[in-house]
N, C-alpha and C positions, 0 to 999 in steps of 0.2 A: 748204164745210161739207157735212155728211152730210145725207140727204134727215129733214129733221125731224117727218115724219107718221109716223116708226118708235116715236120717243118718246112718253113720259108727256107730260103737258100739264105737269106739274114740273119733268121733265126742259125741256120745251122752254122753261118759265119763267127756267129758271136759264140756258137757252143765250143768249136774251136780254138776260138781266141781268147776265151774265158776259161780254158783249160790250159793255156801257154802260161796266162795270169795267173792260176793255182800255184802250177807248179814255180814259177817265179819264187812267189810269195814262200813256198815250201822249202825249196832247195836255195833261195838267196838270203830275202829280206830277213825270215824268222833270225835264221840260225846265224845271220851279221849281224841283227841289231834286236833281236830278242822279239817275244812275242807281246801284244796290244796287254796292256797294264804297266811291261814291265822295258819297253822300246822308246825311243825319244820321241817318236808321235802321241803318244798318251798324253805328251804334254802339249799340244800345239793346240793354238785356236781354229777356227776358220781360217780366215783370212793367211796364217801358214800352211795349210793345205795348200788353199790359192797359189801362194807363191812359188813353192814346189813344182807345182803343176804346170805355171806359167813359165819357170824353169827350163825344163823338159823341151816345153812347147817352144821357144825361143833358139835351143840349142838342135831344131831339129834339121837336117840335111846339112849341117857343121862340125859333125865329127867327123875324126879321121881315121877312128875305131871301125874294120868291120864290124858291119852288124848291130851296129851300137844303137843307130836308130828304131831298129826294131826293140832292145831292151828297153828305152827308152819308151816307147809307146806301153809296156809294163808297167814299166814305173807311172807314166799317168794313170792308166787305167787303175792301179796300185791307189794311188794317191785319191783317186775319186772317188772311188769306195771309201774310203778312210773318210774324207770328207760326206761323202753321203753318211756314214753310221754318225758322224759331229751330228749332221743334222738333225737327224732321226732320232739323237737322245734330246737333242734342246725341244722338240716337240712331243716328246714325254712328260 
């Protein structure tokens, strides 16, 4: 990775939390529900991202899971990408 003292403390906020994302996505989502083609979001609209999302967001500071919040904040992050790449190909 590039030397992180170049960056915002935002920026380097998000290089961090954008590496907790990876690894999520690596060591969770793939290998429970399979990778983008062959996962049950290949088949979702919009608007099912959306609700995932809103999910999340609704159920946050209400578990009774340590930590679960913080997974949770994955999972959106998770989810928005997913949603952002829907986007990205309907403007292809």
């Amino acid at each position: 990775m590039t030397n992180k003292r170049n960056y915002s403390l935002r920026a380097t906020e998000w290089l961090d939390f954008s590496g907790l994302v990876f690894n999520h996505i690596e060591t969770y989502a793939v290998p429970q529900y399979g990778d983008r083609g062959s996962d049950p979001c290949t088949e979702y609209d919009l608007k099912d991202f959306v609700k995932q999302i809103e999910k999340y967001i609704k159920r946050f500071g209400r578990n009774s899971r340590e930590g679960q919040d913080k997974l949770d904040l994955l999972k959106i992050a998770h989810y928005t990408c997913m949603l952002h790449s829907k986007l990205s190909e309907k403007d292809r």
